[in-house]
Each structure stands twice: as structure tokens, then as C-alpha cells.
N, C-alpha and C positions, 0 to 999 in steps of 0.2 A: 467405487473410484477405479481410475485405470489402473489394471494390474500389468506389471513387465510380460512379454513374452520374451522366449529364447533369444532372441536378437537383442531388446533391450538390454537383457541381463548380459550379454555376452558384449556387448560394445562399452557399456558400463563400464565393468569386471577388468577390459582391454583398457579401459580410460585409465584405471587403479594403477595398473602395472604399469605401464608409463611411463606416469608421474612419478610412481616411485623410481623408477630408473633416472628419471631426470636430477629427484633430489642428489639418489645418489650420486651424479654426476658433478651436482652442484657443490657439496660439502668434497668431491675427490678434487676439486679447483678443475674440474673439466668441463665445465661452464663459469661463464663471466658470469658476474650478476646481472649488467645488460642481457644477456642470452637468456638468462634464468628467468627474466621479470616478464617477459609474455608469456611462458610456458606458463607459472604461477597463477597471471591474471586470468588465463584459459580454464584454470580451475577455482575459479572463485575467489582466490587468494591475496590481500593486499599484507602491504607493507604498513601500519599504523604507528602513532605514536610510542606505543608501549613497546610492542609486541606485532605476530599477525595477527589479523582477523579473518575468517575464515567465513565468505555468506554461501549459506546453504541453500539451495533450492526447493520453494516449495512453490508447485505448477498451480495458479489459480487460487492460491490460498488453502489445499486442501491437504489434509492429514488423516492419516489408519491412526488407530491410538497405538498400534506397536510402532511408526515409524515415530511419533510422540516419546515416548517411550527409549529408543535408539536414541533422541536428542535428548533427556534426558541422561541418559548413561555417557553421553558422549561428552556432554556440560561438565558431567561429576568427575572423570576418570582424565579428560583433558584439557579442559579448563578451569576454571574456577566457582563452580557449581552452580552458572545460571546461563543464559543466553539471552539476546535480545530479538526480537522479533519488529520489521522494521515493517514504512509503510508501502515496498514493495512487498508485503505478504512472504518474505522470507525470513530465515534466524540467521542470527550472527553471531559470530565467536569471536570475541578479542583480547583473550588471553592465551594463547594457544602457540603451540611448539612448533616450527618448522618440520623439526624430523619428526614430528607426530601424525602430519598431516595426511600422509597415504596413509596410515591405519585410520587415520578417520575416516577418511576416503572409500576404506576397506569394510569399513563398518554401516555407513550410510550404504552402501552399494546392497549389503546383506538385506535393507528392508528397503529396496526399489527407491534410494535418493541418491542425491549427487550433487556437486556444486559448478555443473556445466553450462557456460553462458551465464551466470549472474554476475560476470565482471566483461568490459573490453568494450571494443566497439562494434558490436555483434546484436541480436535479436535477445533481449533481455528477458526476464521471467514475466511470462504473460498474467496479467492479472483478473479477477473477475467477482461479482458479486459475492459478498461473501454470505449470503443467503440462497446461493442458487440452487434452482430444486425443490424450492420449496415455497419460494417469494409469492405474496399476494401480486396479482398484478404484471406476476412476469408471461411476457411474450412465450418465450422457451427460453429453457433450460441452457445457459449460454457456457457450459461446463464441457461436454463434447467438441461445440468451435472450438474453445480454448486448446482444446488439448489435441485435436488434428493440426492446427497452425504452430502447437509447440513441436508435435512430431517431424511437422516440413521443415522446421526452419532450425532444429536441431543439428546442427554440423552443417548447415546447407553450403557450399564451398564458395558458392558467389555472393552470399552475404557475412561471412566472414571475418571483413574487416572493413567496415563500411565509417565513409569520414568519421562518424562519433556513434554512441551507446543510443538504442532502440527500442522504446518502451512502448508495448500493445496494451489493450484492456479489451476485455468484452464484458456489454452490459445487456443483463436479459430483458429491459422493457424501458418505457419510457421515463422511467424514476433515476434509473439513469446511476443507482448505488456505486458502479465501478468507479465513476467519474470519466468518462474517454476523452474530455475535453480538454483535457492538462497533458495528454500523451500523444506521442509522434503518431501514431497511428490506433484508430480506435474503431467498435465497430459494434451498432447499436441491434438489439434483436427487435424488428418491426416485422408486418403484414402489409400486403399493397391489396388492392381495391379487388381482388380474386379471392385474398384469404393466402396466397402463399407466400411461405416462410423468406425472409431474406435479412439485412443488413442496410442499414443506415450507416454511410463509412464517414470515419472523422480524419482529417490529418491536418499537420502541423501543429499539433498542439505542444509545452512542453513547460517547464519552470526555470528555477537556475536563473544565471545571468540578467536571462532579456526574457522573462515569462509571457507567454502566447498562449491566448484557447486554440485549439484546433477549431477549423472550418468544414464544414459537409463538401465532399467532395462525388458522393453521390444518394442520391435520397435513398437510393433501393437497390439492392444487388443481388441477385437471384445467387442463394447457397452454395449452388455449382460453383460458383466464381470465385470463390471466397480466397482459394489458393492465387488462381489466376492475378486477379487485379491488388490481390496484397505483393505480387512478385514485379507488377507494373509500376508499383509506387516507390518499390524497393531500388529496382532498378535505375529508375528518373534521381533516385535520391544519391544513388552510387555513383552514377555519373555525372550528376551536376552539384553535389552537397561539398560543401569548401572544405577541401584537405589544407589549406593555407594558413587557418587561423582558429583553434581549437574553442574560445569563443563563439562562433559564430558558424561553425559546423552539423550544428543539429538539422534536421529535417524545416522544422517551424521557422529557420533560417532562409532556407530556399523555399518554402512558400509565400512568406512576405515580402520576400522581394520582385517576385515574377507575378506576385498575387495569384488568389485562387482558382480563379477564374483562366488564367495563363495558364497555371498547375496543370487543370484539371483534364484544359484541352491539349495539352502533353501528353498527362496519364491515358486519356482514351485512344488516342493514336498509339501507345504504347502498347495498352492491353488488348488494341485489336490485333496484335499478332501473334496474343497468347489466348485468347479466348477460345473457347473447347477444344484447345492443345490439353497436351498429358496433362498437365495439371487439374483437367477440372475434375469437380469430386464427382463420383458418384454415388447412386444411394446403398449401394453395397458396400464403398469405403468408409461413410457414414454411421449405418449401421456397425459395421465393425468395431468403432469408437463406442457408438450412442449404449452399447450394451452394458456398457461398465459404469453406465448413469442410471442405470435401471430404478426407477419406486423402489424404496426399500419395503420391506414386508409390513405396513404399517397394519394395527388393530382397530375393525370398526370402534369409533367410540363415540359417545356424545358430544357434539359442538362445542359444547361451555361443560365444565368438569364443577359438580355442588360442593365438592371438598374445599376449590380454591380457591371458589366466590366464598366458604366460611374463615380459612385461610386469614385471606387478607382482611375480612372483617374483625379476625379475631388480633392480627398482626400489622400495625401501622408502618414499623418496621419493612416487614413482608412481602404487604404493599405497594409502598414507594420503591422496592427494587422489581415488582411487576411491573409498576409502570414505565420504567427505564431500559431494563437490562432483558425483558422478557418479550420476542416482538411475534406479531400474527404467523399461523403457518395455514400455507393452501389445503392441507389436510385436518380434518373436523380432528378436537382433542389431541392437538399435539401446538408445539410452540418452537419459536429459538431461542435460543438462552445467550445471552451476551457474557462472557465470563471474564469482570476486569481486569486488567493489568495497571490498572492507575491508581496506586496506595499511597500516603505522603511517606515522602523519605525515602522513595524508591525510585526508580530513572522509570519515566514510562514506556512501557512495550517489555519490559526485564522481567522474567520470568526463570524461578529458582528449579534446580534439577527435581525437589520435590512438588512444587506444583504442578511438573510438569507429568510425572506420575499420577499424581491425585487428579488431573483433567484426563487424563489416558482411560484411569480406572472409571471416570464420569459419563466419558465416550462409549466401554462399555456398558454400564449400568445402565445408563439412560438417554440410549442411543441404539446407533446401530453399527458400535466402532470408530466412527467419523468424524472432524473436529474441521471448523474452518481457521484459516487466520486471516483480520481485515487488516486494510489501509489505514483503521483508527490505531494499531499494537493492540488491541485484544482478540479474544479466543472466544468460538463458538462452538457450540451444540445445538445441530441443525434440526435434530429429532428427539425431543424431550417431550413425554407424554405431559399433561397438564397436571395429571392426578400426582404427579414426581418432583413436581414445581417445588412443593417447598420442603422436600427431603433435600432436594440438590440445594438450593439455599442457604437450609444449614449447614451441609456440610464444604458450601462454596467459601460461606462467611467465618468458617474456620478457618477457612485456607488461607485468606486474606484475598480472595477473588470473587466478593461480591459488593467490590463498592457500586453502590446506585445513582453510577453519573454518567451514565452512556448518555452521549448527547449535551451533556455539560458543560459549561468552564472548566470543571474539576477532567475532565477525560482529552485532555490536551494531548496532543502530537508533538512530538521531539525527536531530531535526530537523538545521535551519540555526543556529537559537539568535541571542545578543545579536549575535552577529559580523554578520549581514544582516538578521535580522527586527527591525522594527518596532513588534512587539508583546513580543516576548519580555523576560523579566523578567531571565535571565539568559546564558551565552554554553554552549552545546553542548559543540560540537567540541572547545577546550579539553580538556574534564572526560575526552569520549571516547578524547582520545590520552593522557592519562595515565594512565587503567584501561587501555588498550594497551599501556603500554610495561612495565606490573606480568605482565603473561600474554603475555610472547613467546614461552615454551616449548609445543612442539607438544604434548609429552609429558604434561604439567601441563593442559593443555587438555584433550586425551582424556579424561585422570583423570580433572577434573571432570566432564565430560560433557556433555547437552544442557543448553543455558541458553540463557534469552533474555534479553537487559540491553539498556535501552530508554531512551533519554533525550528530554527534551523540556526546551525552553527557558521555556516556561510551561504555563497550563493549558489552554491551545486543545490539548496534550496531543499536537502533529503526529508527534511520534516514539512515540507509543502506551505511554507507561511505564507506566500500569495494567495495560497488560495483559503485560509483563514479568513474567519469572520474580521478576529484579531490575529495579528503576523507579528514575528522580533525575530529580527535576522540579526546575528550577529558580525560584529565588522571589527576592523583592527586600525586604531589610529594610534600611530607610533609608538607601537608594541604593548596596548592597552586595550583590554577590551571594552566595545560598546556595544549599544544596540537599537537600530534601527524599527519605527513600531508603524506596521502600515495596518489598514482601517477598510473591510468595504470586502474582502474576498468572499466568495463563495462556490459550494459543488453543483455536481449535477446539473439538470438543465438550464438552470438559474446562475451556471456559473459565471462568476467574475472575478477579478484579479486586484489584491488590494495596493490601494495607494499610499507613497509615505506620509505620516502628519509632519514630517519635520525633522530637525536634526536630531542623532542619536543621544541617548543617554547613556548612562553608566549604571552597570548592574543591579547596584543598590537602588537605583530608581525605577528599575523596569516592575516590581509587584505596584507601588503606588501608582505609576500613572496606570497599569490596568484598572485598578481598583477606580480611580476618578475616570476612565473612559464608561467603564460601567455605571458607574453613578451617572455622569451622564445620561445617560441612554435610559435607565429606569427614570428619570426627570423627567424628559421629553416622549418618551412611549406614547403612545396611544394605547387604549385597551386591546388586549390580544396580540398587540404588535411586537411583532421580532426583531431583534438586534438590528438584523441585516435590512428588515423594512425600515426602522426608525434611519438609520445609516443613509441609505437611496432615498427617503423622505427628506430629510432635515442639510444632510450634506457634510464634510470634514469639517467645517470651520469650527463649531462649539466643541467637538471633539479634540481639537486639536488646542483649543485652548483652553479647557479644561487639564488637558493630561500635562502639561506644561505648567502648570502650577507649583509652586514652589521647585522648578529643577533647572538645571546651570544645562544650558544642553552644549554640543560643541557648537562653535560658530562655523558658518561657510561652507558647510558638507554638500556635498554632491549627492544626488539621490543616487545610490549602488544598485539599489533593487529594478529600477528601471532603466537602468544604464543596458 
């Protein structure tokens, strides 16, 4: 992974000291709180219901088990002994002290992290496979883009403060695992008809409000450019992206209105007059990065390991969490390991200061230090030999991180909701653990099969419910909460954006009608067929009148979600 150099750690280290000064300035009353709340958001820092919340940066989803470890100790000593881990692949802290925060600050900085750019209207924390490196299938290794484009755009002075927040992804191959289709800006790892390396570029994609896929804005971009025509798109978006109406200020805003095709022929008048300017890479800046992605030392070993083919023979158990939570690696005798955060009774993505050691210690043991985090809120181990499979197991299913429902109903997305956000209309977690406690059966889960159910406490949309198989947004009808249930989203290249069935419910109603949209769906299936097939086959209409059975819903609602 990328280690700091001198510079890093020195502009860091200068970030620390700062902010501390500023606090201090805030508690001497020598800043306003107006004056005080950009300097804050500049460091990650909101103002929440409770208390602050403090989101950490993690570049790409990737972790050392000692900077694991750092959060860890930071959860115990300044919060309240867990963190959350959200689906922009960072943690969050929302019990946390104002005057605490430069030492946290101080302490993250000690093992190369920071909480720079995960809040404002600026270049967000880039996202990326969280398998990369090791992915069957992948193009390359989209871990090095990431982290050149986090370096440019790290303090860039002209992207700054751009009309609204700016979220990238890189995906390494056609499988598309980042999702780039839901993000302002995205950018896929392909080959053109030579064999050389480049980018398939997404833009305007985004959720929230008014959810938009991103559109191809060009098929193929030669590596070199990669700075260049991300600085042309930025720029088109600075100058024409509506500072007027904080709705309607995202990027996927000013692409639908001028359309893509308008866009596009902007953008290329744009970037022809940065095109092999400074910016463009070369293979020596490249390399400079790619070093720090290097193969780790793996051991020849046999392709299929006879210990774990007895293993699971001997363990049904064992088993069905290989088949979930254990997924293929490019290298013969080794695997990734999915390691859950989704227990009932617990908020999903929440992760205690001791599991957060006992995954550190798993990093090393059976690894090579390194830990990812995805867009689902769980944790990975990208290099797990096979023959290690079902020591980590046991000691994963000790921890309480080894339910086997990657891919499930049971492995739902959730923001934080009414419980800690600020903004949020209504309360998450709640809603989450009572479709929990309806789908305990492992067996019943199977059945159903792949699904993704996605909740969000409003339309800032942080738990991604449009793009759920199944979505429930929460909304607020005169000071009560409901929730809206929409039907039909999906990722990756297949993505699509779900639509409402109808008017909102009341909390107590949202486990049943999942419960009867599932039943549904297991009615009408075809053999082999997926949720999301039966859905695009059959259509909303039996869905939606099924799940409406026995429940009072509001009358006359306005669909929020597509507003």
C-alpha cells in the first residue's frame, strides 16, 4: 500500500497543528461558529445530532492492520468503543469531543491517515474495488489510479470548492465491483484493439435527491490523460455546475440538462488545451505510485487446497460461509475472505474497538498486513491462503464476523439514520434490525438468493437505496416517520435505479411488506432466476400489491425519491 513520504507526512503533521489552533481559537470565542464550521468541515468534522462525528479517511478502501489498530485505540480512548464504517469505504465517529479532535487528528497522522476532503464541496474520498489486486477478471490493478488522482486532487486550489461534494470510483475490469455508475465521475480499467491500457470514463452519475447513472463520456482514454481530461471535466463542472440551488448543484445536474452528448463536446474542446500540458502522467510518475502495489510475496501452492475440500465436507457449517464470504483469487491457493459486519442487533457497517484488533491480528496472521473496506460496510482479507480458511473461521465466528450472508437479504446497507444524523428525515438502524429478525433462517436466505436491501435515512441517499435490489428511504410527514419502498435497483453494469411502489409506510410495516415482496418474487421465479430478473420480467405491479396488503399507507404522497 502507499506509504507517506516526507512531504506527506509534513503537510499532514502542518494540517494537525492548524486545526488545533483553530479549535483553540474557537473555544477563546475568536472565531464565530459561522467562521469555525468550514474550517471543521475541511477536516472531516460534522456537527450531528448527538454530538460530532468525525469521518476518517480511508483512500480506496484500503488499511495496514496497524492503521486498523490506531482506529481501534482511537474508538476506545475517544469514543465509545466502536466506529462505523460506511459505504464511502470510510469510519466514522459519532460520539466524539470537539476538544479531542486535534489529538485524534494527531494520532491518525502518527500511522499515515487523516480526515482531509471527506466532508465539503471538494474531491471526495476516491473509491475502488474492494478486491483489487487480486480480482479474477480484472483488467489491472485500479489501486495505483486511485491513489495518483487522490494525490492531484488533494488540496488542488481550483477544485476546492466546487458548486457541490464530488465522488470518483475506479473499477478494475468489466465486472464493474466499484459501481462507477452512481458517481459524478468514474472511470473503468479496459484495453482497446492494440492491447493498451486505458480507461472507459463515466460522468454524471450520482443518488440523493434526483438519482442519475452516469453516462460514457469517452470509451477509451489513453493513461496519460487520466489527470488531464479528469481536470477538463472538473473545470466544465466549476463553471457551469449551479451554485444557486444546493439541490440541483451536482455534476449529473449539468449533464442532463445540456445532455451527454452537449457534455461531451464541451469536455473535448476543453481538454484540448490541456492535453500533453503538465499534467499528463508519465511512466516514471506512474511507476513511482505502482511500487507501492507491488505482488505481495505470495507462496507457490496448489490451485485447490485437500485440507478444505475435507473441511467443508466435514463442516456444513464451514461450508456455507465458503460459499458466501470466501470469494476466488488470481493467485493459485490463496482466496479473499469477506469478514461480516452484519450481526442482528447491531447497526450494519459497526464495528467494536475489539474486533477491530482481532481483524488487525487476522491481517497479520493470515495475510500480509492489509485489510480492505467495501461499499457493502464489511472488511476484507485480500490474501488468505486456503489451507488457513477454516482456522480464520473459527476464530472469525468467535468474533461475531463470520455471518455467511455476503450477498444476502441479511447483508443489507444502512446509513446511520435519525439515531445520529442531523439531516436525516427518519431513523435507519431500527427499520434494519427488524427486517433482520424476519430472515434469521440461513436456509430461507439461500432460497431467496442474491439481494441487495439498502436503506437510507433520507435523500442525501448515504445507504444507496436506489440502487438496491430493494430500497426504504426514510421521509418525515409531519414530524412522523415513514418510509418509502422502491423495487428494481441494481450495480455494476447491469445498473439501474429503483422505482417507488407507492405510498410510504410506518415503520412497524416496513419488515412485513419486505417479507411479502419476497414472497412474491419466490411465487413468480423461474428456476435459477434472480430477484432482479423476476423484477425486469414480471414488472412492479404484483409487487406492489402484494406488499400492500394488510397496511394503511399515507394517502396522496409525492414520490420524494424521484423528485
Amino acid at each position: 500500500m502507499y506509504r507517506y513520504d516526507e512531504y506527506d507526512r509534513r503537510i499532514v503533521r502542518e494540517r494537525v497543528d492548524q486545526f488545533r489552533d483553530q479549535t483553540r481559537r474557537f473555544f477563546a470565542n475568536e472565531l464565530t461558529e459561522d467562521e469555525f464550521r468550514p474550517l471543521r468541515l475541511q477536516n472531516g468534522l460534522y456537527m450531528q445530532r448527538h454530538a460530532h462525528m468525525l469521518r476518517i479517511a480511508v483512500p480506496y478502501g484500503l488499511l495496514s492492520s496497524d492503521q486498523l489498530r490506531m482506529l481501534g485505540k482511537i474508538t476506545s480512548r475517544y469514543d465509545r468503543g466502536y466506529g462505523h464504517f460506511s459505504t464511502r469505504q470510510n469510519l466514522q465517529l459519532n460520539w466524539i469531543k470537539l476538544a479531542d479532535v486535534p489529538d485524534i487528528l494527531s494520532d491518525l497522522a502518527d500511522v499515515e491517515m487523516h480526515a482531509i476532503q471527506t466532508s465539503g464541496n471538494c474531491i471526495r474520498n476516491i473509491t475502488t474495488d474492494p478486491l483489487a489486486g487480486g480480482a479474477i477478471g480484472e483488467v489491472s490493478d485500479p489501486r495505483p489510479w486511485a491513489e495518483i488522482l487522490r494525490q492531484w486532487s488533494t488540496f488542488h486550489p481550483e477544485f476546492a470548492y466546487l458548486p457541490r461534494k464530488y465522488k470518483v470510483a475506479f473499477s478494475g475490469g468489466e465486472a464493474d465491483v466499484a459501481n462507477v455508475r452512481i458517481h459524478d465521475m468514474g472511470f473503468q480499467m479496459v484495453r482497446d484493439e492494440a492491447g493498451e491500457l486505458g480507461f472507459r470514463v463515466w460522468v454524471g452519475g450520482g443518488l440523493g435527491r434526483t438519482p442519475i447513472l452516469a453516462q460514457v463520456a469517452r470509451e477509451f482514454l489513453p493513461w496519460q490523460h487520466l489527470l488531464s481530461y479528469s481536470e477538463a471535466i472538473l473545470r466544465l463542472y466549476n463553471r457551469y455546475g449551479r451554485r444557486d440551488n444546493i439541490y440541483k448543484a451536482r455534476i449529473k445536474i449539468l449533464v442532463k440538462a445540456v445532455g451527454i452528448t452537449e457534455f461531451t463536446r464541451q469536455l473535448e474542446e476543453e481538454w484540448s488545451h490541456l492535453r500533453d500540458g503538465p499534467s499528463t502522467l508519465t511512466q516514471a510518475e506512474v511507476d513511482r505510485v505502482a511500487v507501492h502495489f507491488q505482488r505481495p510475496a505470495y507462496e507457490t501452492l496448489p490451485e485447490k487446497d485437500v485440507l478444505l475440500k475435507i473441511a467443508k465436507r466435514d463442516s456444513a457449517e464451514f461450508a456455507t460461509w465458503t460459499r458466501r464470504n470466501v470469494h476466488p483469487h488470481r493467485e493459485p491457493g490463496y482466496a479473499a475472505v469477506t469478514l461480516s459486519l452484519k450481526t442482528h442487533d447491531v447497526a450494519p457497517g459497526d464495528a467494536t474497538t475489539e474486533q477491530m484488533n482481532i481483524v488487525a491480528d487476522f491481517a497479520d496472521r493470515f495475510g500480509f498486513g492489509e485489510l480492505r473496506v467495501t461499499q457493502a460496510q464489511n472488511l476484507v482479507l485480500s490474501d488468505v491462503k486456503q489451507r488457513d480458511l477454516f482456522a480464520l473461521w473459527q476464530e472469525a465466528k468467535a468474533a461475531g464476523l463470520a455471518s455467511p450472508t455476503v450477498g444476502l437479504l441479511a447483508d443489507m446497507v444502512t446509513c446511520p439514520g435519525g439515531d445520529f444524523c442531523s439531516l436525516a428525515n427518519a431513523r435507519s438502524i431500527p427499520v434494519a434490525q427488524g427486517i433482520q429478525a424476519q430472515f434469521t433462517d440461513q436456509a430461507l436466505l439461500e432460497d431467496i438468493g442474491d439481494m441487495k436491501l439498502n436503506i437510507s435515512g433520507c435523500m442525501n441517499a448515504c445507504g444507496h437505496h436506489s440502487a438496491g435490489h430493494i430500497g426504504i428511504l426514510g421521509v418525515d410527514k409531519n414530524g412522523a416517520e415513514f418510509y418509502q419502498v422502491t423495487l428494481g435497483g441494481a450495480w455494476g453494469m447491469e445498473a439501474s435505479l429503483g422505482k417507488v411502489i407507492g405510498p410510504s409506510v410506518a415503520a412497524d410495516d416496513v419488515p412485513g411488506v419486505v417479507s411479502r415482496i419476497v414472497d412474491h418474487y419466490r411465487k413468480e421465479r423461474t428456476t435459477g432466476e434472480r430477484f432482479i430478473d423476476t423484477y425486469r420480467r414480471i414488472g412492479i405491479g404484483g409487487f406492489k400489491t402484494r406488499a400492500y396488503e394488510n397496511v394503511k399507507p399515507i394517502a396522496e404522497e409525492r414520490e420524494v425519491v424521484n423528485g
